[in-house]
Backbone as CSV, one residue per row, in Angstrom:
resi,resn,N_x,N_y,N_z,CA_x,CA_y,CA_z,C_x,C_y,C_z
1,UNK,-8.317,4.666,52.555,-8.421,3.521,51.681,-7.024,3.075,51.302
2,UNK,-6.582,1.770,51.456,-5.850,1.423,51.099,-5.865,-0.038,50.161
3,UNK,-5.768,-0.278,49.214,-5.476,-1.678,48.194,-4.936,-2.649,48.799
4,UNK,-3.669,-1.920,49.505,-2.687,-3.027,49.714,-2.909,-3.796,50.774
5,UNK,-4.072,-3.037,51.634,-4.369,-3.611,53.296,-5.043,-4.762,52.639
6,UNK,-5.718,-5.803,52.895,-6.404,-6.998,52.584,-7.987,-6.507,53.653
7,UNK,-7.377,-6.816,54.735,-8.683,-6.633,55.557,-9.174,-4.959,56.228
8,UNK,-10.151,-4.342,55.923,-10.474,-3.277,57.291,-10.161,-2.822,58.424
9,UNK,-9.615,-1.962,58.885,-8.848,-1.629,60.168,-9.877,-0.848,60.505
10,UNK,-10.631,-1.034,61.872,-11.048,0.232,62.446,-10.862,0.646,63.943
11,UNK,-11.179,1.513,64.684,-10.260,1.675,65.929,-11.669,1.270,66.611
12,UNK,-11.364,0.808,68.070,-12.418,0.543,68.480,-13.557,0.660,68.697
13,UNK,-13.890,2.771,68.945,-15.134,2.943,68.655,-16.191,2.470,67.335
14,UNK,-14.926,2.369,66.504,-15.759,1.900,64.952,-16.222,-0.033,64.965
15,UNK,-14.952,-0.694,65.374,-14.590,-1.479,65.136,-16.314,-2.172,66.302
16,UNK,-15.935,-2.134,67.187,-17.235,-3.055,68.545,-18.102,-3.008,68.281
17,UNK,-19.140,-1.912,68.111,-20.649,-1.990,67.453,-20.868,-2.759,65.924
18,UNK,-19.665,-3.036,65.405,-19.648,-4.016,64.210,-19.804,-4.818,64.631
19,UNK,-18.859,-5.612,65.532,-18.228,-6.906,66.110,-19.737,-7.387,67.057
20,UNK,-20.524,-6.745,67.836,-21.263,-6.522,68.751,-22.267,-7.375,67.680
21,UNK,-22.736,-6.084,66.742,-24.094,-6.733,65.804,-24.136,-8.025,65.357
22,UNK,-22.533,-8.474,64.915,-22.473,-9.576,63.643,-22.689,-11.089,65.500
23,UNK,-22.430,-10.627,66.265,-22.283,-11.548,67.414,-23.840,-11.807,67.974
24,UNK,-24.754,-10.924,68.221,-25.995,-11.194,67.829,-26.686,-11.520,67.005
25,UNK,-26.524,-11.249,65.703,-27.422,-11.904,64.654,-27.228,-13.580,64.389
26,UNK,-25.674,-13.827,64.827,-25.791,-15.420,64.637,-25.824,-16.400,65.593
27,UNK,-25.581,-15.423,66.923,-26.366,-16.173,68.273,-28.302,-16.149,68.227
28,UNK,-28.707,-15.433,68.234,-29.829,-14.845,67.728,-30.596,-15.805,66.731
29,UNK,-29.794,-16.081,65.459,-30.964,-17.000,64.393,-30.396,-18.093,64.613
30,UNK,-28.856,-18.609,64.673,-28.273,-19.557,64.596,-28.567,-20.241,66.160
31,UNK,-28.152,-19.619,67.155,-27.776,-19.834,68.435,-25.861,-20.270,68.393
32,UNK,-25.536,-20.002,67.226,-24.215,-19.820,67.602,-23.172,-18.990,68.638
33,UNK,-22.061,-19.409,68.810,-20.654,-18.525,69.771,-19.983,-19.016,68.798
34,UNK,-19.069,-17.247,69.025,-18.315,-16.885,67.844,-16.775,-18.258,68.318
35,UNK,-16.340,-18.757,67.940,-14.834,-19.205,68.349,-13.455,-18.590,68.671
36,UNK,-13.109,-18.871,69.654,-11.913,-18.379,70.379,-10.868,-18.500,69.024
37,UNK,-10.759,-19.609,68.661,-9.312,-19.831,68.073,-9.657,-20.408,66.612
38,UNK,-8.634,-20.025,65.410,-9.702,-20.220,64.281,-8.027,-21.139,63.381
39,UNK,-8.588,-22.017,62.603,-7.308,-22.458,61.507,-6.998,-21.459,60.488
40,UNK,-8.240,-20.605,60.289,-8.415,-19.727,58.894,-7.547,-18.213,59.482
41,UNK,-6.576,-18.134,60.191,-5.513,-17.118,60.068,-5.893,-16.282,61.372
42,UNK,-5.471,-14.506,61.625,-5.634,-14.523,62.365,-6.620,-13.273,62.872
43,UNK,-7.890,-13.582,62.388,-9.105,-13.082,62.691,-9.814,-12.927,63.968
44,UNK,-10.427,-11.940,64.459,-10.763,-11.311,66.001,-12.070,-12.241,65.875
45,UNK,-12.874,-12.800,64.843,-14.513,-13.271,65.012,-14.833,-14.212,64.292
46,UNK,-14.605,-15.373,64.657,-14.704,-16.540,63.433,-16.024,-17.609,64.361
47,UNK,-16.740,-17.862,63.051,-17.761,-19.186,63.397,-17.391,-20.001,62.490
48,UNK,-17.892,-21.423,63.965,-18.098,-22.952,62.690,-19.085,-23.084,62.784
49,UNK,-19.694,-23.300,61.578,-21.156,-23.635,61.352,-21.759,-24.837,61.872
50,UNK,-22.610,-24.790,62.882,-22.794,-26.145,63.397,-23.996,-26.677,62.822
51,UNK,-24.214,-27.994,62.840,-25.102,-28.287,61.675,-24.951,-28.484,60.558
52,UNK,-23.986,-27.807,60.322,-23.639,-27.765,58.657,-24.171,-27.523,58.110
53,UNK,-24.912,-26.308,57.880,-25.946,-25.846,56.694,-25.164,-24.937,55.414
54,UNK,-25.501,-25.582,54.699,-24.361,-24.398,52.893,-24.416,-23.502,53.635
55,UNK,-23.180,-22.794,53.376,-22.995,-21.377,53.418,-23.746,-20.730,52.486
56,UNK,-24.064,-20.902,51.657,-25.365,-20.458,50.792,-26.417,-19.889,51.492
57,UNK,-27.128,-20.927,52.627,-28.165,-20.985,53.016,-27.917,-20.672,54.875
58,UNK,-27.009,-19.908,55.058,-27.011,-19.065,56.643,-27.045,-17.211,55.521
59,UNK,-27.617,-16.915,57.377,-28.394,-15.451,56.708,-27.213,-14.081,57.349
60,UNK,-26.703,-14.290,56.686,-25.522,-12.901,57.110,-26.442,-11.769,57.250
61,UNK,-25.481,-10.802,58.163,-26.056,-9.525,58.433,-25.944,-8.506,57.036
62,UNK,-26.542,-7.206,57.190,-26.267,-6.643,55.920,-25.438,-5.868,56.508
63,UNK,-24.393,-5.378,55.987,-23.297,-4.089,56.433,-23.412,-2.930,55.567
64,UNK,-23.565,-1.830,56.089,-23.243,-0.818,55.265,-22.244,-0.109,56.063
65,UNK,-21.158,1.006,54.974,-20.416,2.073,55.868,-20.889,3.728,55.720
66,UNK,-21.313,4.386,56.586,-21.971,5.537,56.482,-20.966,6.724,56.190
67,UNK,-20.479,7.762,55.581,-19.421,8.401,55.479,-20.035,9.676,55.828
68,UNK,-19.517,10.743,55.982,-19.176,11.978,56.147,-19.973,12.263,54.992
69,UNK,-21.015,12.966,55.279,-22.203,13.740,54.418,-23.084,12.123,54.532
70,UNK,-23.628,11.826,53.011,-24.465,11.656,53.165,-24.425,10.146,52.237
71,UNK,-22.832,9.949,52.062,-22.515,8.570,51.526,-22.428,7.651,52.339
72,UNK,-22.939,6.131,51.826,-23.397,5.169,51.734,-22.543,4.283,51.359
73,UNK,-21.267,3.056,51.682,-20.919,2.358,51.122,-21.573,0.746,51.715
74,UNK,-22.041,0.622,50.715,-23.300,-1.185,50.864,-22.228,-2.046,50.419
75,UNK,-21.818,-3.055,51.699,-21.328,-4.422,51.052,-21.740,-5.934,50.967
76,UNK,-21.345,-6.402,50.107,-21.642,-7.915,49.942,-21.315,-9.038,50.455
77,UNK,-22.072,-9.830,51.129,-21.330,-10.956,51.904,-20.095,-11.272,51.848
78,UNK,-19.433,-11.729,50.526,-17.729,-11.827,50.443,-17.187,-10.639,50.880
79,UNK,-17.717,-9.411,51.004,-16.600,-8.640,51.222,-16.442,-8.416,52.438
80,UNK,-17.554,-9.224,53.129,-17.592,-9.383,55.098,-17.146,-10.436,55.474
81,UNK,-17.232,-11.550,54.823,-17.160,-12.768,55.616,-16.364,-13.547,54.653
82,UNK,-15.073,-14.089,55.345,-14.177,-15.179,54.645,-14.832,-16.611,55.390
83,UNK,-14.783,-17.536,54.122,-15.328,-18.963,54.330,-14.160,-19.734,53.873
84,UNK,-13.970,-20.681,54.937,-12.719,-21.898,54.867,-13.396,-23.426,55.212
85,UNK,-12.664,-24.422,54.700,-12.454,-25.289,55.518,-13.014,-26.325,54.264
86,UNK,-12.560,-27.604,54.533,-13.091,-28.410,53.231,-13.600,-29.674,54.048
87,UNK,-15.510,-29.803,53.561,-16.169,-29.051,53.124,-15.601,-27.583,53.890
88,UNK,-16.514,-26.546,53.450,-16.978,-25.164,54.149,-17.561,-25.274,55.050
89,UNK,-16.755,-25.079,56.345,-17.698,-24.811,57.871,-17.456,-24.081,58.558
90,UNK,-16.363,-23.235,57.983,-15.903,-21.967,59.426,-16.238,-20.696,58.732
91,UNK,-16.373,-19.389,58.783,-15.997,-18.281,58.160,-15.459,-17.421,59.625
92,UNK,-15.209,-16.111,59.016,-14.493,-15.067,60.056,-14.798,-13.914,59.128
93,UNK,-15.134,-13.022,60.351,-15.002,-11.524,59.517,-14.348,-10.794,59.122
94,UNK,-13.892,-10.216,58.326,-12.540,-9.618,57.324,-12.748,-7.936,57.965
95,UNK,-13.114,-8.249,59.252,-12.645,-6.300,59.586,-12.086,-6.766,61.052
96,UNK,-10.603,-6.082,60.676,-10.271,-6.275,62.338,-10.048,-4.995,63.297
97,UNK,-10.033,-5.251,64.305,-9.817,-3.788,65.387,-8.144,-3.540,64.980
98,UNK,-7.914,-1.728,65.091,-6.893,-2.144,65.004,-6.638,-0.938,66.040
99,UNK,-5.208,-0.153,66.872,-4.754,0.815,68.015,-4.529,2.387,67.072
100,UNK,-4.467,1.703,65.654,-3.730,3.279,65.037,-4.798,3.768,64.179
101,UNK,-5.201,3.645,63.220,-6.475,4.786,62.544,-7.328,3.587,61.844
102,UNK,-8.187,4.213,61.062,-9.354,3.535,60.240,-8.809,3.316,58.954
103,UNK,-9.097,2.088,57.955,-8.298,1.918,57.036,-9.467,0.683,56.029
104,UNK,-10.017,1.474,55.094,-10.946,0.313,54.373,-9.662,-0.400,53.407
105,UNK,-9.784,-1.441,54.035,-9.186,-2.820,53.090,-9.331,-3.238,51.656
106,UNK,-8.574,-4.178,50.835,-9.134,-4.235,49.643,-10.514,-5.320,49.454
107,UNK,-10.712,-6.109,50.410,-11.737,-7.335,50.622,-12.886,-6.496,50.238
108,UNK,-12.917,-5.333,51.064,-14.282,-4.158,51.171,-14.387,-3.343,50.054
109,UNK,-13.567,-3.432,49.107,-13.376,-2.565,47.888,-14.185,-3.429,46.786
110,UNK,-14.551,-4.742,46.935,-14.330,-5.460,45.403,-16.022,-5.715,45.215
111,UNK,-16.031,-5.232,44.182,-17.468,-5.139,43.307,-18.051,-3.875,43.558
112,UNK,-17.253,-3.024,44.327,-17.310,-1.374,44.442,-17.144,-0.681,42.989
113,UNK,-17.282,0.124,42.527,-17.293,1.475,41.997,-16.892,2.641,42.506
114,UNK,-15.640,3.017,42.993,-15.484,4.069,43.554,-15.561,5.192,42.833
115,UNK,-16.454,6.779,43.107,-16.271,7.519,42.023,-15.752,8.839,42.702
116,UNK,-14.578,9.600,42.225,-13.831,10.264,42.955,-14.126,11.753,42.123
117,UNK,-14.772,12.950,43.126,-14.845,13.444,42.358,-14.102,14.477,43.082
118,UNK,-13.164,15.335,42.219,-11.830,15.861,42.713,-12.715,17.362,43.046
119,UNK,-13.630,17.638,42.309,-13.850,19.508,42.105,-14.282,19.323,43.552
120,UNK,-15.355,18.601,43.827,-16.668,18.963,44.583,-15.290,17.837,46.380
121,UNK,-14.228,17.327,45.994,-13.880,16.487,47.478,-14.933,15.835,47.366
122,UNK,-14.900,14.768,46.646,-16.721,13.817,47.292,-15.858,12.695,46.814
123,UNK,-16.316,11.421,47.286,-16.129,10.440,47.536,-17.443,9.448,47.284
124,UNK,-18.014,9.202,46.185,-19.466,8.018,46.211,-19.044,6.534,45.912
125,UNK,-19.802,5.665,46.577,-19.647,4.487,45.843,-20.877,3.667,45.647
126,UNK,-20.579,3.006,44.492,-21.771,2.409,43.522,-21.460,0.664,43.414
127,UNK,-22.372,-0.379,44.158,-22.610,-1.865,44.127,-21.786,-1.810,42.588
128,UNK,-21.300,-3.230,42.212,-21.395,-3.532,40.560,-20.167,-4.567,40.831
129,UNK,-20.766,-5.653,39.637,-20.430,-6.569,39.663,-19.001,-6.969,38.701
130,UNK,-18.175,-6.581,39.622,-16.639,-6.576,38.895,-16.298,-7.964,38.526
């Protein structure tokens, strides 16, 4: 875990079966393709919403991160998906592949509860609305 990272680093085995799912679910309901090249910075998976429907009203995937034992970290649309553009028509996903280790970002941290418990080495985290 790092604060200072902004976005998620994961190495590829982690990183593709993410990238894989979020690429079906919006070909799949939407019939969208993800875009090659994005204005909104420099993100591996970005869509423009065609049609233009609120970002409100498209159906994101749910993400969870599974940890070592038997924790659970559940996140919230913002903390997956950055939305740009005025109006709003592009977003991109805020986890990128990266060559050197796994690294949860601060995007993936916010409305978390992290609870650290030093005796037992455990690591839980709890939804809540920061």
């Amino acid at each position: 875990m790092d604060s200072g990272t902004p976005y998620t680093l994961f190495v590829e085995e982690a990183y593709t079966p993410i990238r894989e799912a979020v690429v079906k679910n919006f070909l799949e309901k939407y019939g969208w393709e993800d875009i090659k090249t994005s204005g909104s910075g420099n993100f591996d998976l970005c869509y423009k919403m065609v049609h233009r429907p609120a970002i409100g009203d498209v159906e994101f995937p749910e993400l969870k991160f599974h940890f070592e034992g038997e924790e659970v970290m559940e996140l919230i649309r913002d903390a997956v998906f950055q939305a740009s553009g005025h109006p709003v028509n592009e977003f991109c996903l805020m986890i990128q592949p990266t060559l050197s280790e796994n690294m949860l970002g601060a995007f993936q941290m916010v409305n978390q509860r992290m609870l650290f418990d030093v005796g037992a080495s455990k690591l839980s985290f709890v939804l809540e609305s920061c």
